[in-house]
C-alpha positions in Angstrom: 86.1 77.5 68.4 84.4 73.8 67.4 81.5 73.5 69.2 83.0 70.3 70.9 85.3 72.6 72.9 82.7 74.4 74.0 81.5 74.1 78.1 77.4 72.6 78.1 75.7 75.6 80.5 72.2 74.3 81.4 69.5 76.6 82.3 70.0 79.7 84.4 70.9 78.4 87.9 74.5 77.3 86.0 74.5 80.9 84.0 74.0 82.7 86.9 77.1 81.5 88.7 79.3 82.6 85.9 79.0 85.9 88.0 78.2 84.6 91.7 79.8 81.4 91.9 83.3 80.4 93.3 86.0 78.3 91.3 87.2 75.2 93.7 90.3 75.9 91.9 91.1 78.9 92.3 93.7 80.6 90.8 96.6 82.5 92.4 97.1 86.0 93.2 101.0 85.4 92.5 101.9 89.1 91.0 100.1 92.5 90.8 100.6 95.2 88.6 100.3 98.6 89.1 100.4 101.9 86.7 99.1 105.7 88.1 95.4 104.7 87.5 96.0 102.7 91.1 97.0 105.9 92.3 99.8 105.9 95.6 100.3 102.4 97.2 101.8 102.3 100.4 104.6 100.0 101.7 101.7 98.4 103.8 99.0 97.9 101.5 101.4 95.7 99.5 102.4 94.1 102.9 98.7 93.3 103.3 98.9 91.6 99.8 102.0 90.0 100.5 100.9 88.5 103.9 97.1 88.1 103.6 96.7 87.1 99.6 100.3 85.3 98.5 101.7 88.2 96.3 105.0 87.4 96.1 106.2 90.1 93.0 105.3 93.3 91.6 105.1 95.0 88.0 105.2 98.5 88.4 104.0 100.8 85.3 107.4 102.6 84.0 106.6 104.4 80.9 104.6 104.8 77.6 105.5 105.5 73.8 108.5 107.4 73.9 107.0 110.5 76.4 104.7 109.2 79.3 106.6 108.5 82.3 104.4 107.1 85.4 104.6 109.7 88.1 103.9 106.5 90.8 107.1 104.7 89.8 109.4 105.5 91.9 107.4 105.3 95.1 105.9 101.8 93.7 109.0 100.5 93.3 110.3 101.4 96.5 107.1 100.8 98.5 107.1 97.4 97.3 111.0 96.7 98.2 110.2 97.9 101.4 107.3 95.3 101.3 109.7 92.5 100.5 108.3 91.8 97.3 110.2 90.9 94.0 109.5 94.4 91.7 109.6 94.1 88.2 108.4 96.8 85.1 106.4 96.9 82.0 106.3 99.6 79.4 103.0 100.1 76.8 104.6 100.3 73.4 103.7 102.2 70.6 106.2 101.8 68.3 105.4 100.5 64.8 109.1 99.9 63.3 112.3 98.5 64.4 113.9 102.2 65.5 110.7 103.0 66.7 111.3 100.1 69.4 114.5 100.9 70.1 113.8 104.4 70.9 111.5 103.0 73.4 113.4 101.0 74.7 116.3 103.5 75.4 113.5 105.8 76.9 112.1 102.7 79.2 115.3 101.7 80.6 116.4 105.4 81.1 113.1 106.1 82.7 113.4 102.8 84.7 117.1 103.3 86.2 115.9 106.9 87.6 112.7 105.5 89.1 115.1 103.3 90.8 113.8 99.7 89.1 116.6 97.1 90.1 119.3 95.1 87.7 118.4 92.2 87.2 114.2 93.0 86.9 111.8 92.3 84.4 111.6 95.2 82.4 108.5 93.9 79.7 106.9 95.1 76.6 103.2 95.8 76.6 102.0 94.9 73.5 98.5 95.5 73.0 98.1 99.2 71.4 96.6 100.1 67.7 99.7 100.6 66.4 100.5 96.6 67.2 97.4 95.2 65.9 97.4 97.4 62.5 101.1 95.8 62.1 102.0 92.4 60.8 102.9 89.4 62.7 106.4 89.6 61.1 106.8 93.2 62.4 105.7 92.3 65.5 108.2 90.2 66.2 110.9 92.1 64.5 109.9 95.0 66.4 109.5 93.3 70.0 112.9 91.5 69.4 114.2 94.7 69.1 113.0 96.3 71.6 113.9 93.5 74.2 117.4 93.4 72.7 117.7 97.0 73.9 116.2 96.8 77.0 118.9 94.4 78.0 121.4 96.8 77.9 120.2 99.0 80.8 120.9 95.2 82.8 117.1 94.1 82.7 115.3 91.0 81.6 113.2 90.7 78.7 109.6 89.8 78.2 106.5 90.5 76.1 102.9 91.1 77.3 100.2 90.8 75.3 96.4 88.8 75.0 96.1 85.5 74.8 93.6 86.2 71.4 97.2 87.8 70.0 99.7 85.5 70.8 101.1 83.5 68.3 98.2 85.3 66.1 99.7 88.8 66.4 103.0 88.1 67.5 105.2 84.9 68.3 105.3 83.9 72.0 107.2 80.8 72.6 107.0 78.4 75.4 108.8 79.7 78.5 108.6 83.3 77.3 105.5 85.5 77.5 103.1 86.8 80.1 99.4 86.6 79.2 96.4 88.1 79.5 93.0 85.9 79.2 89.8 86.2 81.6 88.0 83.3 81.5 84.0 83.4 82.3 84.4 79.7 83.3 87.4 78.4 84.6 87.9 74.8 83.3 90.1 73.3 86.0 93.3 73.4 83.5 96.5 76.0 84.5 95.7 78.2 81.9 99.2 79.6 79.7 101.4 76.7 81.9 104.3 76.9 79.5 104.2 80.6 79.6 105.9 82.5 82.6 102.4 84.3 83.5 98.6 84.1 83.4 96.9 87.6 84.0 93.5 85.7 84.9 92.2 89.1 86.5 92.0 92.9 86.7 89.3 93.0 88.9 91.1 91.8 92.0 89.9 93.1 95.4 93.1 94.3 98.6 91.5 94.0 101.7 93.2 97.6 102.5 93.5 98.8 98.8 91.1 101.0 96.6 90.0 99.7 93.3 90.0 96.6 91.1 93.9 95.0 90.1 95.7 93.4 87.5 96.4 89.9 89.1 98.4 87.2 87.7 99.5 83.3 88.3 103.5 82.6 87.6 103.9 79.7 86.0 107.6 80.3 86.4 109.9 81.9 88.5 111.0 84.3 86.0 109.3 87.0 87.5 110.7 85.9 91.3 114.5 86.0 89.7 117.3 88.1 88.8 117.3 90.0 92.0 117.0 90.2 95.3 114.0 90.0 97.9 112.7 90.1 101.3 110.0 87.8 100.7 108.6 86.7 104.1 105.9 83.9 104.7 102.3 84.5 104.3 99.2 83.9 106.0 98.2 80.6 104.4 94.5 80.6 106.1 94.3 84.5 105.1 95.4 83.4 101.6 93.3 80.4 101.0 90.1 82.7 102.1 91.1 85.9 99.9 91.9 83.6 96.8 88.4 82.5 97.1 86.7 85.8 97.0 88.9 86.9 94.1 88.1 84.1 92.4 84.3 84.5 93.0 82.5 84.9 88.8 84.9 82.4 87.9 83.6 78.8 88.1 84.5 74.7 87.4 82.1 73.0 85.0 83.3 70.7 83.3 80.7 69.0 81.8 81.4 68.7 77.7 79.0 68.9 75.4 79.3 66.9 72.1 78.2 68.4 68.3 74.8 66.5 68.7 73.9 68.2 71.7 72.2 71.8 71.3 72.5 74.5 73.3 69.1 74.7 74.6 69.9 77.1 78.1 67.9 80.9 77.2 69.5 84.2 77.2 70.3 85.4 80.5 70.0 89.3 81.2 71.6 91.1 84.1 71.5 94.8 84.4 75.3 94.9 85.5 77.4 98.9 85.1 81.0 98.6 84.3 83.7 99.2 81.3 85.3 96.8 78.9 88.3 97.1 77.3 88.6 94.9 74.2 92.2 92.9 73.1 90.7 92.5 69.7 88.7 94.1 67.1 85.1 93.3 67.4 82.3 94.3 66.0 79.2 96.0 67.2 75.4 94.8 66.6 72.5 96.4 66.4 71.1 93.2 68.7 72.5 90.7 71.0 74.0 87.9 68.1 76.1 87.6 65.4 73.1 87.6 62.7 72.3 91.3 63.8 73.9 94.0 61.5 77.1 95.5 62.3 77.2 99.1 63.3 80.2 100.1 64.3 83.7 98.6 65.3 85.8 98.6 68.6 89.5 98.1 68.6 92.5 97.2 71.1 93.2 100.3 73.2 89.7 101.5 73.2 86.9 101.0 75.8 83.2 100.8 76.2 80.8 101.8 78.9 77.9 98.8 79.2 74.9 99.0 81.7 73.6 95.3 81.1 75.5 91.9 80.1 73.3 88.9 78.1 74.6 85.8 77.9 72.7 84.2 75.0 73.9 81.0 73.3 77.3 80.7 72.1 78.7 84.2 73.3 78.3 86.6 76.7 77.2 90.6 75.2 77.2 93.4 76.9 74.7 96.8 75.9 75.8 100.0 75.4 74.2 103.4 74.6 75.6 105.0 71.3 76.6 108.3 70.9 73.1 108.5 68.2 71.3 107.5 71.1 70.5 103.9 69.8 71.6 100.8 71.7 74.9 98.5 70.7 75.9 95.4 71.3 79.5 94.0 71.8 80.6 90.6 72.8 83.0 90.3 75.8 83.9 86.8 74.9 82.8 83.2 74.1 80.1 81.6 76.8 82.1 79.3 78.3 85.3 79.7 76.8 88.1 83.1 76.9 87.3 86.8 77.2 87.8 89.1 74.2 89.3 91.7 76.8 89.0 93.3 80.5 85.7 94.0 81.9 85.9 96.3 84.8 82.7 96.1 87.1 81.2 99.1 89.2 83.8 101.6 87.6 83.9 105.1 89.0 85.4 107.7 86.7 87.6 110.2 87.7 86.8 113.5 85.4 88.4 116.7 83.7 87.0 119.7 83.2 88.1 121.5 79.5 90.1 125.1 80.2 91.6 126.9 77.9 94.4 125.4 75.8 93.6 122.3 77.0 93.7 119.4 73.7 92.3 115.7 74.1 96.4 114.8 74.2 97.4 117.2 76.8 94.7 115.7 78.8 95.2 112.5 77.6 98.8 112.6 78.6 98.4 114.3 81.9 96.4 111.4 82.8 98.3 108.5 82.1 96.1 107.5 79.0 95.9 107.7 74.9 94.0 110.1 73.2 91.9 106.8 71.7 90.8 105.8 74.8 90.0 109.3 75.8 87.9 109.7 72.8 86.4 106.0 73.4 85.5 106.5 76.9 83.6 110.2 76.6 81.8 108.4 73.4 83.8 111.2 70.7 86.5 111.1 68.3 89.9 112.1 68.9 89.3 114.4 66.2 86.2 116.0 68.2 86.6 120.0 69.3 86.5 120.4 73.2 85.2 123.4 74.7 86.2 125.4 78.3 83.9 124.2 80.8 83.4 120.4 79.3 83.6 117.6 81.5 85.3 114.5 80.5 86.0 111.2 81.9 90.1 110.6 82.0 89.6 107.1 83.4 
């Protein structure tokens, strides 16, 4: 990114309301998405965010890979029909060839049809895994083509998921196609991803009667409010208008450019903040806080980090982590002032498993809704590591 583009922060009253401030513009709470990591959902906690924060459709978790099958489906999908909400599905892909994305497909639409996911849904492919980012962009798109020509079949719409650092990088999205993930630090005034269906703009989002941060997005489109049918009944517009702004809150308007022959002159910033982040990219790791500090170690898409303090120095946001050798790292969560380089999750608390056995990091890892990656990322081993009776790992 040319320093032109970049937003002019100046000094630390302006830095600090990157994380306490409130966006005048705030984006809308259109569609949540929901996988077993929300855990059950009732028909009136998505009433609440129908009524009191504008959610007007649903993307309910369906399936993983060619095995995983969300044990919440069914009851998501039919909690949020009873809601009057339009429900749609997504399933995370693994597959690395063209019959690999077939065979997901077939299981995806088989898995949706008996979770009781309507005709005429969005049924789309979540394109973020290892596998993805190790292929091609011409396999990408062979594969996802693929994949959304099968899922068609079982009487479901098509789309692709994915970050907005991958699209039309990793994989072609074309205008009017695509929903995308990208969370901004400052929010610049512009409808981000306008000719795409969706912006996922959040995954912290906050229910007034719901546990836990969500996966919010703004359509852009009415491709996720089509194809089927839906109770959708008026909302709360005062309700709405107040709960937008709190969800919006970290997120602010400054608009204020800064040209090449102005210098950046605003010093670091420090917060001692807890949370997780999960990366869309590859990144590197630094022994300090800046890209002239030596690398020492790498992070990938599908893995995740657990940081106790976030610096925002100079051209990018960092956030610290402790090492597995006990030494400190340092990995950026995105550009200072410009798009995220993944999720960061504030104030996580981890649900655990304790090793019996015959217990394997995939047994687990599938029991729980997760890869064996991110298992190994989140506990700080490798998926190679030996687990022993009586450890006590974090599964989310």
């Amino acid at each position: 990114m040319k320093l032109k583009n970049k937003l002019l922060l100046t000094g630390a009253a302006t830095m600090a309301t990157l994380f306490l401030g409130l966006n005048a513009n705030a984006a809308r709470m259109d569609m949540v998405d929901v996988s077993n990591n929300n855990g059950y959902m009732s028909t009136a906690e998505y009433v609440s965010m129908r009524n009191e924060f504008g959610v007007k459709a649903l993307t309910v978790k369906i399936s993983e890979g060619t095995t995983f099958k969300d044990g919440y489906a069914t009851s998501n999908i039919a909690n949020g029909q009873a809601a009057g909400l339009y429900v749609n599905g997504y399933h995370f892909a693994h597959y690395k060839t063209k019959a690999q994305a077939i065979a997901e497909a077939d299981f995806a639409g088989q898995t949706a049809k008996t979770a009781g996911l309507p005709v005429g849904a969005v049924l789309a492919t979540d394109v973020e895994s290892q596998e993805a980012n190790n292929q091609s962009k011409a396999s990408n798109d062979r594969n996802n083509a693929a994949f959304m020509k099968e899922i068609q079949k079982f009487g479901y719409r098509a789309d692709i998921y994915t970050s907005g650092s991958w699209a039309n990088n990793k994989m072609t999205i074309k205008g009017k196609t695509g929903w995308i993930a990208a969370y901004p630090y400052v929010v610049s005034g512009k409808n981000w991803y306008s000719t795409n269906h969706a912006w996922q703009w959040s995954s912290t989002a906050k229910f007034r009667i719901s546990y836990g941060g969500f996966d919010v997005s703004q359509l852009n489109s009415n491709y996720y409010t089509a194809g089927q049918k839906s109770t959708v009944k008026p909302t709360d517009k005062a309700a709405v208008k107040q709960q937008n702004k709190t969800a919006n809150k970290g997120k602010v308007i400054n608009k204020a450019k800064r040209g090449p022959h102005l210098k950046n002159t605003a010093a670091a910033q420090t917060y001692n903040q807890n949370g997780t982040f999960y990366p869309n990219t590859t990144l590197n790791v630094r022994s300090g806080a800046g890209t002239a500090y030596r690398k020492v170690a790498t992070y990938y898409p599908g893995e995740s980090v657990q940081y106790d303090q976030v610096i925002i120095k100079s051209d990018y946001v960092w956030a610290r982590y402790l090492r597995s050798n006990g030494h400190y790292g340092y990995i950026a969560l995105g550009v200072n002032g410009g798009e995220s380089y993944g999720k960061r999750v504030v104030g996580v608390s981890h649900a655990y498993h304790t090793v019996v056995s015959g217990d394997s990091l995939w047994k687990i890892a599938n029991e729980n809704g997760t890869t064996v990656s991110k298992l190994a990322s989140l506990n700080g081993i490798y998926s190679w590591s030996t687990i022993y009776p009586g450890q006590r790992l974090a599964v989310r």
